[in-house]
C-alpha positions in Angstrom: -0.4 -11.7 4.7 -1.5 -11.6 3.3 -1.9 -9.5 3.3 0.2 -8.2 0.6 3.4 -6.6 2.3 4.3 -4.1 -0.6 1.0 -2.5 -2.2 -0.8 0.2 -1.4 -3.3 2.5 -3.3 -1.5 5.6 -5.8 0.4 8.1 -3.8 0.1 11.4 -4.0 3.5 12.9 -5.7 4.6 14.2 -2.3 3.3 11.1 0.0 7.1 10.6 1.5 7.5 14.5 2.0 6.6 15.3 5.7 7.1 17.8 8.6 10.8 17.9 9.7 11.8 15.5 12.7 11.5 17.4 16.3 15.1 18.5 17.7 14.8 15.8 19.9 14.9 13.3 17.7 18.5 13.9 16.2 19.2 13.5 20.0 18.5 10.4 20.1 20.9 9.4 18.2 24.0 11.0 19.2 26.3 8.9 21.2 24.7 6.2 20.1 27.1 4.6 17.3 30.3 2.5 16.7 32.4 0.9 13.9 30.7 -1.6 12.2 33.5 -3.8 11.3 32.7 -7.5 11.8 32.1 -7.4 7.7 35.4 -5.5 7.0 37.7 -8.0 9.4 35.9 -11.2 7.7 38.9 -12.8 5.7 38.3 -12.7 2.1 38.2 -16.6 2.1 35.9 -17.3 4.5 33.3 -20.3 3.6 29.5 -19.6 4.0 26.6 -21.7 4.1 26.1 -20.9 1.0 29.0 -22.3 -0.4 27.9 -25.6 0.0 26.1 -25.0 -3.8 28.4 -25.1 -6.4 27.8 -22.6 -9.1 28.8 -24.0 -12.1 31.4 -21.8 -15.1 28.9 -20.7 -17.2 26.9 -18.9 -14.8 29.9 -17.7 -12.9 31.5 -16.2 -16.3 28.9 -14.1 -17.5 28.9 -10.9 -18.1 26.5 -8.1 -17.8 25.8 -6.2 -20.8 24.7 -2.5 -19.4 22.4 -0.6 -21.5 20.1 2.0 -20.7 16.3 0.9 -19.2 13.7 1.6 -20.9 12.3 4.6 -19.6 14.6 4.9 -16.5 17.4 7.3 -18.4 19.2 7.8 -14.8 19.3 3.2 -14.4 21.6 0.9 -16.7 20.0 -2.7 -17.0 21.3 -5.8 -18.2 19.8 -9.4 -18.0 21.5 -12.4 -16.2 21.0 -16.5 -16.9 20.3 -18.4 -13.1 19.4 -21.8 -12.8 16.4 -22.9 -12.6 17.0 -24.9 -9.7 20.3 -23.6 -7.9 20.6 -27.4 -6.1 19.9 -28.9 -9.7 21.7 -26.8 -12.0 21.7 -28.9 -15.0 18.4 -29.8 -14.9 15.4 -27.9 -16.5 15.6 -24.3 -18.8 17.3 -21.4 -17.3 15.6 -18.3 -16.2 16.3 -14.8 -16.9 17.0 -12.2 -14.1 16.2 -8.5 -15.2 18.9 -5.9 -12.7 19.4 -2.5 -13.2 22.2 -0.2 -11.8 22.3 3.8 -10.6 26.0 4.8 -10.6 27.3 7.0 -7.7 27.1 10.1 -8.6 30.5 10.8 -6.7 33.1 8.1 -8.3 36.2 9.5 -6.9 34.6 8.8 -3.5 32.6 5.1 -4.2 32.0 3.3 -1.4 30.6 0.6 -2.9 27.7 -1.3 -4.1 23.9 -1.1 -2.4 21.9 -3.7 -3.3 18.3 -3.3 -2.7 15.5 -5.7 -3.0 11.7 -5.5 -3.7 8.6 -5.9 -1.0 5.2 -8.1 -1.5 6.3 -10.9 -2.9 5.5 -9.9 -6.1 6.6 -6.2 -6.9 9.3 -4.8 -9.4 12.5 -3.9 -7.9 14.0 -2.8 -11.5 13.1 0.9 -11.3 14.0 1.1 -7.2 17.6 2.4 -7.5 16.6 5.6 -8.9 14.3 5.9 -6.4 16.5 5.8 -3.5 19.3 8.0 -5.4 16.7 10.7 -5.6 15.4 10.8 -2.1 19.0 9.7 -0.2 20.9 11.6 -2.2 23.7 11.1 0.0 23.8 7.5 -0.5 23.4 8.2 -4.5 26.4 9.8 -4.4 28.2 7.3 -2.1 26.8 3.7 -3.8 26.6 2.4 -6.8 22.8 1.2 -6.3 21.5 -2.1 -8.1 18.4 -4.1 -7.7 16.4 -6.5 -9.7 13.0 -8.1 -10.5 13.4 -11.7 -8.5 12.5 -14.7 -10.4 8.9 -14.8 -11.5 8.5 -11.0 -11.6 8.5 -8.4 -14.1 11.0 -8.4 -16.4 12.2 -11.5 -15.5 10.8 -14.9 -16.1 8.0 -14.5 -14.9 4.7 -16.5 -12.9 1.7 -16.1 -13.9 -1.6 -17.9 -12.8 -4.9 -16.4 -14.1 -6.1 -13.2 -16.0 -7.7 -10.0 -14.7 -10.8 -11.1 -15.7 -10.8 -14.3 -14.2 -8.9 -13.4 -11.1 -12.1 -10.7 -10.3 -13.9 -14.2 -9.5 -11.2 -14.9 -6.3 -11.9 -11.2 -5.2 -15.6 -11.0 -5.8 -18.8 -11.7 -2.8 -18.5 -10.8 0.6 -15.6 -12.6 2.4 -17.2 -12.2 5.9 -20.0 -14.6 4.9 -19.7 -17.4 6.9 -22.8 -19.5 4.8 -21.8 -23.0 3.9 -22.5 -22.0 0.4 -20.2 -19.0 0.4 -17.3 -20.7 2.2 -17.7 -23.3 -0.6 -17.5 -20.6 -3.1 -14.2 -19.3 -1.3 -12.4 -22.5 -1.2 -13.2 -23.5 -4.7 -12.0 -20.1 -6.3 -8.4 -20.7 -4.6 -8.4 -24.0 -6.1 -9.6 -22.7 -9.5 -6.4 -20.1 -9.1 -3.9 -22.7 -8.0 -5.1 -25.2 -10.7 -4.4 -22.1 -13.3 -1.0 -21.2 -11.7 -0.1 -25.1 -12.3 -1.5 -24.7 -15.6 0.4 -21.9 -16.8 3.7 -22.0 -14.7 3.8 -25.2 -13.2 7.4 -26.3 -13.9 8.2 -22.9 -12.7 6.8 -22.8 -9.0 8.9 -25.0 -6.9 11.5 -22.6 -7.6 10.2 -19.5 -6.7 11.7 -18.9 -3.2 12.8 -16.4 -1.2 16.2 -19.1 -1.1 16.4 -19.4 -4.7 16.4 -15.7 -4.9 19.0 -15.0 -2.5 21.1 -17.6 -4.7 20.7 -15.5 -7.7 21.7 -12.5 -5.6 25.1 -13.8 -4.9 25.6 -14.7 -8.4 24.8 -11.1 -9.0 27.1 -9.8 -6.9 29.9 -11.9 -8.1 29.2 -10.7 -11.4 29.7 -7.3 -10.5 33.3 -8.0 -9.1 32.4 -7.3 -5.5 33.7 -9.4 -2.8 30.9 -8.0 -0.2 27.7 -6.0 -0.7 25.7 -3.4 1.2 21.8 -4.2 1.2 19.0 -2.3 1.6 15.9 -4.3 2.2 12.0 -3.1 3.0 9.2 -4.9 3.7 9.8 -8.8 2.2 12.7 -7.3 1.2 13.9 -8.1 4.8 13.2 -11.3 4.9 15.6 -11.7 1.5 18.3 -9.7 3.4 18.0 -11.9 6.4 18.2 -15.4 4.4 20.8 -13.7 2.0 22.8 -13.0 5.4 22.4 -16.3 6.8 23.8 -18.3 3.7 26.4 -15.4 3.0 27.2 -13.6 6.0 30.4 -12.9 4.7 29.5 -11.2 1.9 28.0 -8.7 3.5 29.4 -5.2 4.5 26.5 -3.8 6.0 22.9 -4.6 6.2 19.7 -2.4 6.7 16.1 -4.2 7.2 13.0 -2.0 7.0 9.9 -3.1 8.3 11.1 -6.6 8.8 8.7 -9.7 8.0 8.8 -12.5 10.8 11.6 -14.1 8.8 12.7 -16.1 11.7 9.4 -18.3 11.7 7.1 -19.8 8.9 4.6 -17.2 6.8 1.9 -18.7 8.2 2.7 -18.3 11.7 3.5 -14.4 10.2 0.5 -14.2 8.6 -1.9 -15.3 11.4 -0.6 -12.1 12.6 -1.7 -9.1 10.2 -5.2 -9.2 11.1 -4.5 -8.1 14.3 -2.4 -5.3 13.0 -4.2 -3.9 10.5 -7.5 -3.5 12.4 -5.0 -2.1 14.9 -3.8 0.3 12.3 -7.1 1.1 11.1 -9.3 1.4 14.5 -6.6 3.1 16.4 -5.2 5.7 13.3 -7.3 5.9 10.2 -10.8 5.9 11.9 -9.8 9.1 14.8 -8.1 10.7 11.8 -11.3 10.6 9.5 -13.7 11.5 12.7 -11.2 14.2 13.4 -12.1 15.8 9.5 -15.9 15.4 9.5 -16.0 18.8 8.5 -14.3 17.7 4.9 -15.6 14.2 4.5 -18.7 13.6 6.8 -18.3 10.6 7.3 -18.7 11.0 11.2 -17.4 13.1 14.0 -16.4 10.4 16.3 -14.9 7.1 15.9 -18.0 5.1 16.5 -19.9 7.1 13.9 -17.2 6.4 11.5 -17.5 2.6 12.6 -20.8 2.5 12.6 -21.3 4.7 9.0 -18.3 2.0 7.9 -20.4 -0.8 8.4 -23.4 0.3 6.9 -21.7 1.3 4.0 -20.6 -1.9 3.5 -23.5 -3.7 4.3 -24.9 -1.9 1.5 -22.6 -3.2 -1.0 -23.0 -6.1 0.1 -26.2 -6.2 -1.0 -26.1 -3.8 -4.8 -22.1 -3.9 -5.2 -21.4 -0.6 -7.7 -20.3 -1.0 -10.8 -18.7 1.1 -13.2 -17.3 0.3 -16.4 -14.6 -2.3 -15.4 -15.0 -1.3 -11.5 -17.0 -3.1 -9.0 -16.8 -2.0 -5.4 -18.4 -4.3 -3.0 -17.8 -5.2 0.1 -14.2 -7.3 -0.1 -13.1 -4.0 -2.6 -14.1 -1.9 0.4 -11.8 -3.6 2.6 -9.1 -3.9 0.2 -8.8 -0.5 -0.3 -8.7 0.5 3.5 -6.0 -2.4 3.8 -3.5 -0.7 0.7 -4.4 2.3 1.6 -3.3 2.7 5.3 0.3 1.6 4.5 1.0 5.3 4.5 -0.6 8.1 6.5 -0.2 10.3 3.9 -2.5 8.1 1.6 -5.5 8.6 4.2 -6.7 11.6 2.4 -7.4 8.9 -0.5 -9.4 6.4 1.2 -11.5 9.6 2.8 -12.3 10.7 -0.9 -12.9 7.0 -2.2 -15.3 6.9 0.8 -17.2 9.9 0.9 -17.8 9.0 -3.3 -19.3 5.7 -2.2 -21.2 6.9 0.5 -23.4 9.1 -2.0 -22.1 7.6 -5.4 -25.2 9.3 -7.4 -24.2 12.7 -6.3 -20.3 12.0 -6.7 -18.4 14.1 -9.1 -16.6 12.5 -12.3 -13.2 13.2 -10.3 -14.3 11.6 -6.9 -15.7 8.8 -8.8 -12.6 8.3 -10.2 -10.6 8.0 -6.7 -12.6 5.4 -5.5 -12.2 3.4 -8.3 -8.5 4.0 -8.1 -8.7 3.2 -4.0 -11.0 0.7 -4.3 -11.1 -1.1 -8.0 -6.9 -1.5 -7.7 -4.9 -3.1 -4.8 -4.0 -6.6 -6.0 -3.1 -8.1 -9.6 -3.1 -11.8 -10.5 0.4 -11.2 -11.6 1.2 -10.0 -8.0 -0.1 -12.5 -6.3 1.5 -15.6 -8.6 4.5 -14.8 -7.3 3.3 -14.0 -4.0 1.5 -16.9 -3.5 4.6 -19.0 -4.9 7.2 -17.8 -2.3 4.5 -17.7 0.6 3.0 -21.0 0.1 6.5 -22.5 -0.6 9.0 -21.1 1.4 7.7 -22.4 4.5 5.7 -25.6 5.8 1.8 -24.8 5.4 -1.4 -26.3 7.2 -3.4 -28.0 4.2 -6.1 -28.9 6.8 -8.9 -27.6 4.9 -11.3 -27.4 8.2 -8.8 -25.9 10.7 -8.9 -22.6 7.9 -12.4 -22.6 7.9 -12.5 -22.4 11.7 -9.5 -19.5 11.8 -11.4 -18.0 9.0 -14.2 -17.5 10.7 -12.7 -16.7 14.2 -10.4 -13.7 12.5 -13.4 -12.7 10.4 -14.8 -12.0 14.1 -12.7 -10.9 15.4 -10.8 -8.9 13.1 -12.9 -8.3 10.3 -10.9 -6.1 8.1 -7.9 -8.6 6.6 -9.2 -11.5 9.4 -12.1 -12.1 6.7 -9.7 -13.1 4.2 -7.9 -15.9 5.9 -10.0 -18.5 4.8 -9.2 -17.1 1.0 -5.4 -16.9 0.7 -5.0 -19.8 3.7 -6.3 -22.1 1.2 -4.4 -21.1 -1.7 -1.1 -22.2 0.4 -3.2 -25.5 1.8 -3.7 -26.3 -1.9 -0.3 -25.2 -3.3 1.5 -28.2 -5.0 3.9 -29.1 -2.6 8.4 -28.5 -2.8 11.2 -29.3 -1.1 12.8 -25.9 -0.1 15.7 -25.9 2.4 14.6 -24.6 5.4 17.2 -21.4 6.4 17.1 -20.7 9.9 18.2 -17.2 10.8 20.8 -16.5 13.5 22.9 -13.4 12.7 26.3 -15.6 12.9 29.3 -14.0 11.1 27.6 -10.8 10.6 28.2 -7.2 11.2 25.8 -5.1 13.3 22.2 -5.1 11.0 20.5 -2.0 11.2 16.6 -2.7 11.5 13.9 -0.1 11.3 10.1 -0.8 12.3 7.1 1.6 13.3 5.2 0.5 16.5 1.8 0.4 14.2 2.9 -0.7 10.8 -0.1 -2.5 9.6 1.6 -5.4 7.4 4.9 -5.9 8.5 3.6 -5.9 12.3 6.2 -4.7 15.4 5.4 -7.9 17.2 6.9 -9.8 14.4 9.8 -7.4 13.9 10.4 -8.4 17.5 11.0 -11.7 16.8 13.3 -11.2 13.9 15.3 -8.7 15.8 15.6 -11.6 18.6 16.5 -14.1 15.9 19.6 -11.9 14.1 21.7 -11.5 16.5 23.5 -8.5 17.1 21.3 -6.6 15.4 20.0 -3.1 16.6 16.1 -2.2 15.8 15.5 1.2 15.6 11.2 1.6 16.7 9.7 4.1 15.4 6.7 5.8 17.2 4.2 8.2 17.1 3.8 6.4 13.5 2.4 3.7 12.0 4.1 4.0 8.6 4.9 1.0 5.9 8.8 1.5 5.2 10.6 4.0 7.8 13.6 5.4 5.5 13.9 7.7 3.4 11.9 9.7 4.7 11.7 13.0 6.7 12.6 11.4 9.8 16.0 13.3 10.5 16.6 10.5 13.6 16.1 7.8 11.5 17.6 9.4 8.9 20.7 9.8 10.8 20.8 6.4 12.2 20.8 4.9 8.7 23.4 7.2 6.8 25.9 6.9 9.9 25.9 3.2 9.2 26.0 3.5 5.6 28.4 6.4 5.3 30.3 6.3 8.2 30.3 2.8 9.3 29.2 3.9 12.5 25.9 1.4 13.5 24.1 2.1 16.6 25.2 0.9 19.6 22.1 -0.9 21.2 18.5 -0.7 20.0 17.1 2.8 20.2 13.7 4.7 19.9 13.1 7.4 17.2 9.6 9.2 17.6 8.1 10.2 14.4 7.5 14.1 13.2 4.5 13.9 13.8 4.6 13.1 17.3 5.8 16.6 17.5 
């Protein structure tokens, strides 16, 4: 938004695994649940929105040849042909959609089919099935699980704008400079990136949207032989469940949005918004947790120490960047780590090494060198962001005034220094984008059943303000806020109330009766 809704520096093998949910958390939830049955009462025949799209015999007739995935021996993938353009079917090449499957490991007892999507814009969903099996076992055995790598990802056709060498030039210099000749610099990099995008993929970017995707979803579907899904959907993911809902309400059973994007307005009214929330995230729950540790990282014993050793630290790169071998870590690497690493408390340990190495890079180790390159030399890949920058710049209308970025640029770099100094960077990507014609989808929540919606009160990227708004939009939906926690993606984890509150609705049919609060473990 971006920030980028879906990254994050390397977890630790264990990053998910945490303390036990308090007693009263379980409590919660009890007596909170009914039937979800609006899905299960929709007649069979019932028209969507959707419908309206006519999706011509030979996509409709396909059929998915399962064979194992490459190195994923628990998933099955097969390939499926979509149309390039879903409102112009016969006109242009077809692309290729990569999906993969986890069978439930109970057959006798299937419930059905879980689809689940991928965050960002721009990350894999292929390999997520597995995934989930592993760490909701429950819901392994219950669901056969499928995802997918959306169209310009991965495995499928795929965007792609510049190399990783050229793409360090978008990400290089100090975005908080405010000089004319810096802000030149910035604007003329996202033009040299959307010129290569055009270059490279340019017949294939009008049709990378987040309503083009949801198309291909319901092909999927059908192709599978179900009349009605299940969906599981993190992160963008939401915002793919809540359009996918819209045009198909029908077709779906049941519905779980994690960390919910502001799908009910425009990405740049959502975007505006991350600064704020992750220098939220950042002042109010990295920077106490780091002071807290001085002992282990000195890097300060009291938030403004760690402010204050922050910004000279940076001010330093500024000036003599380090560079290692294919690394360099100046100042917008600085940030970028701190943004992709505070996704997930359990990551903070990371950014403390990767800082503590920079702070005093001569005396740093060969093993805490190589965790601040990984924390800071990492977060975003041209690949990522072609197809992020194709769904966020198209999905929704975009300000191409030039001077008005310049002056929010500068205002969030004040402001909110940490992801406010990048506005002026990826704002005029979008504000030079080549310009489509995708339907706008407004999201209501008609003809669904109860949607289950999960948000922390501090998520950095997927902000709860905006998870507000979306909640307000579907209706009869019933948000589940976490607190105590300011965690990117609320389930699975080791949150036994949220936890409960999903597998009810997923096992039991049971969804939550109104909105509800779930504090995290660790605000025990």
């Amino acid at each position: 938004m971006k920030t980028v809704t879906d990254t994050a520096a390397p977890k630790p093998a264990a990053s998910r695994t945490r303390r036990a949910a308090i007693a009263v958390a379980a409590a919660v939830v009890a007596g909170l649940a009914l039937p979800a049955t609006a899905a299960s009462a929709a007649p069979n025949d019932a028209r969507d929105p959707g419908d309206a799209v006519r999706v011509p015999t030979r996509y409709a007739q396909q059929r998915l040849d399962w064979k194992p995935c490459d190195g994923q021996p628990a998933l099955e993938c097969a390939t499926m042909a979509v149309p390039r353009d879903w409102h112009h079917p016969d006109a242009g090449a077809d692309l290729s959609i990569a999906v993969s499957r986890h069978r439930a490991g109970d057959q006798a007892h299937r419930k059905g089919t879980l689809l689940m999507a991928a965050g960002g814009p721009g990350a894999s969903g292929l390999p997520r099935p597995a995934g989930l099996a592993t760490n909701a076992p429950k819901v392994g055995a219950a669901y056969d699980i499928v995802s997918f790598d959306q169209r310009g990802v991965g495995r499928s056709t795929r965007a792609q704008c510049q190399s990783p060498e050229q793409f360090q030039e978008f990400m290089a210099g100090d975005y908080r400079d405010q000089s004319p000749e810096a802000i030149d610099r910035v604007v003329s990099n996202a033009r040299t990136l959307v010129a290569a995008c055009e270059e490279h993929s340019g017949d294939l970017l009008p049709y990378l949207t987040t309503e083009q995707t949801v198309r291909d979803l319901d092909l999927f579907r059908s192709l599978l032989g179900e009349r009605r899904i299940s969906y599981y959907g993190p992160s963008y993911a939401s915002m793919i469940g809540a359009y996918y809902g819209t045009l198909f309400p029908h077709r779906v059973e049941r519905m779980v949005l994690d960390s919910n994007i502001g799908f009910e307005g425009t990405w740049e009214e959502f975007e505006l918004g991350q600064p704020m929330s992750f220098q939220r995230r950042f002042d109010e729950d990295f920077v106490p947790w780091l002071a807290a540790r001085d002992s282990t990282y000195h890097f300060g014993s009291t938030p403004q120490e760690v402010e204050d050793r922050w910004e000279k630290r940076r001010a330093a790169l500024h000036d003599s960047p380090i560079v290692a071998g294919s690394v360099t870590i100046g100042p917008n690497q600085l940030d970028n780590g701190a943004i992709g690493v505070i996704y997930e408390e359990a990551n903070f340990p990371y950014l403390a090494q990767g800082l503590a190495a920079v702070d005093d890079w001569d005396k740093a180790d060969a093993a805490a060198r190589a965790v601040a390159g990984q924390v800071f030399g990492h977060y975003l890949s041209p690949d990522f962001l072609a197809e992020y920058f194709s769904v966020t710049c198209s999905d929704t209308p975009w300000t191409r005034d030039l001077d008005t970025w310049v002056e929010r640029g500068a205002e969030n770099t004040a402001r909110y220094p940490l992801a406010g100094a990048r506005t002026l960077a990826f704002s005029a990507v979008c504000a030079s984008w080549p310009k489509t014609h995708a339907p706008h989808v407004k999201v209501t929540g008609a003809n669904l059943p109860p949607t289950v919606m999960l948000n922390s009160v501090h998520d950095p990227a997927t902000y709860y303000e905006a998870a507000l708004g979306a909640h307000r939009a579907l209706r009869g939906s019933r948000l589940v806020t976490v607190t105590g926690n300011g965690d990117h993606g609320q389930y699975p984890t080791a949150n036994s109330c949220v936890t409960d509150v999903v597998e009810r609705y997923l096992l039991d049919d049971r969804a939550p009766e109104h909105d509800l609060t779930c504090p995290s473990p660790q605000a025990g």
